[in-house]
C-alpha positions in Angstrom: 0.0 0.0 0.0 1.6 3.6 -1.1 0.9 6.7 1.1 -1.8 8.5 0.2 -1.9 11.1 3.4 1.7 11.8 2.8 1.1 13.9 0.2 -1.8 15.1 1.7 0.8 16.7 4.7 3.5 17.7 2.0 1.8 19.9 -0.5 -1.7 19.0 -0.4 -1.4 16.5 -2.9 -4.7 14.5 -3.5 -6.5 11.9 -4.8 -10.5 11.8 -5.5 -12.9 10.2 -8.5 -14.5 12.9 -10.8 -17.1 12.1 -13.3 -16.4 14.9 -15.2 -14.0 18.1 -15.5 -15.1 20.6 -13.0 -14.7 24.4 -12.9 -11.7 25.5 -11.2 -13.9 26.6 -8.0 -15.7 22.8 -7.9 -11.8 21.1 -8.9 -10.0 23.2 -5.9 -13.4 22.2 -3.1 -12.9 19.0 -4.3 -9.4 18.6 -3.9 -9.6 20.3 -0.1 -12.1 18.2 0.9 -10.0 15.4 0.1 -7.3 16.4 2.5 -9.3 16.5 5.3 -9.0 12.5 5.8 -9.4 12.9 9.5 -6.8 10.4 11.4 -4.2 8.3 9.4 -0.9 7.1 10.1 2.4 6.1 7.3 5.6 5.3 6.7 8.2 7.7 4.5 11.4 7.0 3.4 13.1 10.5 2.4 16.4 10.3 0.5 18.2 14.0 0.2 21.5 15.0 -0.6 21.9 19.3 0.5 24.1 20.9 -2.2 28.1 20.1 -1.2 26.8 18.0 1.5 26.2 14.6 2.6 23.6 12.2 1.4 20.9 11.7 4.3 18.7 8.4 4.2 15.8 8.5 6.7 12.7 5.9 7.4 10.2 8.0 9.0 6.4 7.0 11.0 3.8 10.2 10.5 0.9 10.5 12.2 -1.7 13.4 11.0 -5.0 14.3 11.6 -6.7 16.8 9.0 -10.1 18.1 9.5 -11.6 21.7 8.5 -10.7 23.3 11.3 -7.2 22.4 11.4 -4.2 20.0 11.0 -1.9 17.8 13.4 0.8 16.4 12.3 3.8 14.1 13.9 6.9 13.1 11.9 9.0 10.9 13.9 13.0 9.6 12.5 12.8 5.0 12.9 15.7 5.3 11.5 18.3 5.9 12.0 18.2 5.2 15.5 21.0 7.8 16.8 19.6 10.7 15.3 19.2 13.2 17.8 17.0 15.1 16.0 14.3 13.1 15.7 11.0 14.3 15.6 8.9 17.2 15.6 4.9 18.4 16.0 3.1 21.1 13.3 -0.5 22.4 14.1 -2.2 24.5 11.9 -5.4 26.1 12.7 -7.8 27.5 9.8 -6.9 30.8 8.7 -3.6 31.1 11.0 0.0 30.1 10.7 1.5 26.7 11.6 3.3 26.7 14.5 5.0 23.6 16.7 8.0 22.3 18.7 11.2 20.1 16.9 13.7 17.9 19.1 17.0 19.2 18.6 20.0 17.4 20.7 16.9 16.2 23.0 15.8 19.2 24.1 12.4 20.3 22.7 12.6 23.7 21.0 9.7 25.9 19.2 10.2 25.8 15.1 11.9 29.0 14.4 10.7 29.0 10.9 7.9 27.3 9.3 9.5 27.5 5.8 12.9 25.7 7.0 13.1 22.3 5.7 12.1 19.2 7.5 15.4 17.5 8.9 17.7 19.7 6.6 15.4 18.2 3.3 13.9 21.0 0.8 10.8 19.8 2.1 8.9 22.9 4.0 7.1 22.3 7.7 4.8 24.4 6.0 4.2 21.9 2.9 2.5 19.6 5.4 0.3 21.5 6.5 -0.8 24.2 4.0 -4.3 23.1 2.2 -3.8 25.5 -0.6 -7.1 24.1 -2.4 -9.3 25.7 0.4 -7.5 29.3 -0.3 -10.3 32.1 -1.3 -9.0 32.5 -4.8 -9.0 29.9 -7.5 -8.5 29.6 -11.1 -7.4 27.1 -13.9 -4.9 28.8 -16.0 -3.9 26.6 -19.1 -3.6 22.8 -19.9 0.1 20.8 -20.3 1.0 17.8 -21.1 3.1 15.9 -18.4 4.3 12.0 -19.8 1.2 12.6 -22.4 -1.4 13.1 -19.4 -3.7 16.1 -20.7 -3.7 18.0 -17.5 -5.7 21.5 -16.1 -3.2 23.8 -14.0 -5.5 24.9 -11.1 -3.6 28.2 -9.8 -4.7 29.0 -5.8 -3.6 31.9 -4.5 -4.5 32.9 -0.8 -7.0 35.5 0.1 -7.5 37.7 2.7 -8.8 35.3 5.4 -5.7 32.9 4.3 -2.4 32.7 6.4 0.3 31.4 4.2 4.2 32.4 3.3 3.4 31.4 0.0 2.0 33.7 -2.9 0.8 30.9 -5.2 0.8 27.5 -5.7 0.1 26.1 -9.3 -1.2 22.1 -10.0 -1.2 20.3 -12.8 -3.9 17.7 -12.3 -5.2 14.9 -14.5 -8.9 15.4 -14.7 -9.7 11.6 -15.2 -8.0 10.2 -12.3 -8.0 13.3 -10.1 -4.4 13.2 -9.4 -1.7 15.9 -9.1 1.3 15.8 -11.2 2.8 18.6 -10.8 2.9 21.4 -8.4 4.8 24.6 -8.2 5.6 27.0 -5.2 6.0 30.7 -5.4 6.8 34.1 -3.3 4.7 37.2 -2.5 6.8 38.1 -5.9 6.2 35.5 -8.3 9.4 33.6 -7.3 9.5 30.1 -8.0 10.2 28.5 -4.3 9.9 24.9 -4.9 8.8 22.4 -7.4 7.0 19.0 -6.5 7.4 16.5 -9.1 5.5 13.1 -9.0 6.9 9.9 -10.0 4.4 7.2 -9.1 0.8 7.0 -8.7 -0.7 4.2 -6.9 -3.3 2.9 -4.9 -4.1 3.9 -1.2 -5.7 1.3 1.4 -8.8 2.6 0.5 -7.8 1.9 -2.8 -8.0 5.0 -4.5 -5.4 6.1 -7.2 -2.5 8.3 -5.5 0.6 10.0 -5.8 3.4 7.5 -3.9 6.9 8.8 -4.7 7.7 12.6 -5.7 10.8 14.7 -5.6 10.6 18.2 -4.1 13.3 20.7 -5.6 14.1 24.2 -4.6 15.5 26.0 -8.1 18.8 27.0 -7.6 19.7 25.6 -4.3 21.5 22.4 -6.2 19.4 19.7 -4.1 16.7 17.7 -4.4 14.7 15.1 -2.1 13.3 12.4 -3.4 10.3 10.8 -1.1 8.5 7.1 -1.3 5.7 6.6 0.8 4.0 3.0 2.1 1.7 1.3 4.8 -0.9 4.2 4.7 -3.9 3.4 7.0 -6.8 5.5 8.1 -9.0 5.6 10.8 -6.7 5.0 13.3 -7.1 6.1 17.5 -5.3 9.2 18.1 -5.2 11.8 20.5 -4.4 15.0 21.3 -1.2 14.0 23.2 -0.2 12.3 20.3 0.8 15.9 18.3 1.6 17.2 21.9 5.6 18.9 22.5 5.3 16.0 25.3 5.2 13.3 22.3 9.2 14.0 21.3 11.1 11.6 22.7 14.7 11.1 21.4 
């Protein structure tokens, strides 16, 4: 079984069934609804290499629970064992920033920023938590061909009642399977801040078609992370301590 919720908390990369093409306000509902999954849990391996640095392998257990009102989220390091940075805890509440606590050298510290990457990847804290679908202001923008996939390019931008670092998000969807292919990051400017490829599409245990692996890259930073999720189930007990600062645990 591939991960479906991980790209749910990475992105907000989702999978639904669509009779027919929607308009881009119907495509982006759609799409947000189908983050809010409630409680799931999954494994990710993430495979990054930082630009003159050393290659980092990690096998990682998340835990996330995504309603409307807001998003918990636990990523927790399996392996390997001795990392002493291990695990960390995002909320985000609708219409406010993300905010939450990382282990560092076992000592539990706030997240100075929410647009640092996850373990040193180019994988934002904010990209698992951001539901970009449900922002105010929608609107499909072109068609493009990715791996001959006719696909719409839903472009979200946040409005007023929207709290979000980023200025616009862009998603190339296929229409028939309701899959993301593509997305695209940018600054209040117009910058391009990161770029999600996908490289699989699977099914989830609820079988429904899903992006499994994707790369994230940051243009111009000279890295890339490459991410494969598996064991994806839903509906499992958590609780609030679960996403709690008293959850880290080296």
């Amino acid at each position: 079984m591939k991960n479906r919720n991980l790209l749910v908390l990475l992105a907000c990369l989702t999978s639904v069934h669509a009779q027919e093409t929607p308009d881009a306000q119907s495509l982006a509902s759609t799409m947000a609804a189908a983050v809010w999954d409630d409680a799931s849990t999954a494994r990710l391996k993430m495979d990054f290499q930082p630009d003159g640095g050393e290659k980092t392998v990690l096998q990682l257990k998340i835990d996330a629970r995504r309603t409307k009102a807001a998003t918990d989220v636990h990523y927790q390091v399996l392996w390997p064992k001795d990392r002493t940075d291990g695990s960390f805890v995002l909320r985000k509440v609708s219409g406010q920033s993300p905010s939450g606590s990382v282990l560092q050298d076992g000592t539990v510290k706030p997240i100075a920023s929410i647009q640092d990457g996850i373990f040193g990847s180019d994988l934002a804290y904010e990209d698992l938590a951001d539901n970009y679908f449900a922002w105010e202001n929608q609107k499909i923008v072109g068609e493009e061909k990715i791996k001959n996939v006719s696909c719409q390019i839903l472009e979200s931008r946040p409005g007023k009642g929207d709290s979000s670092s980023y200025g616009g998000v862009k998603t190339w969807i296929d229409p028939k399977r309701m899959v993301p292919l593509k997305v695209e990051k940018f600054d209040s400017k117009g910058n391009l801040v990161r770029r999600i490829t996908i490289t699989l599409i699977a099914k989830d245990d609820k079988n429904q078609p899903i992006p499994a692996n994707f790369t994230v890259e940051r243009p111009g930073k000279g890295s890339r992370t490459v991410l494969e999720g598996s064991n994806i189930k839903h509906d499992v007990p958590l609780k609030d301590s679960d996403f709690s600062a008293g959850a880290l645990r080296p």
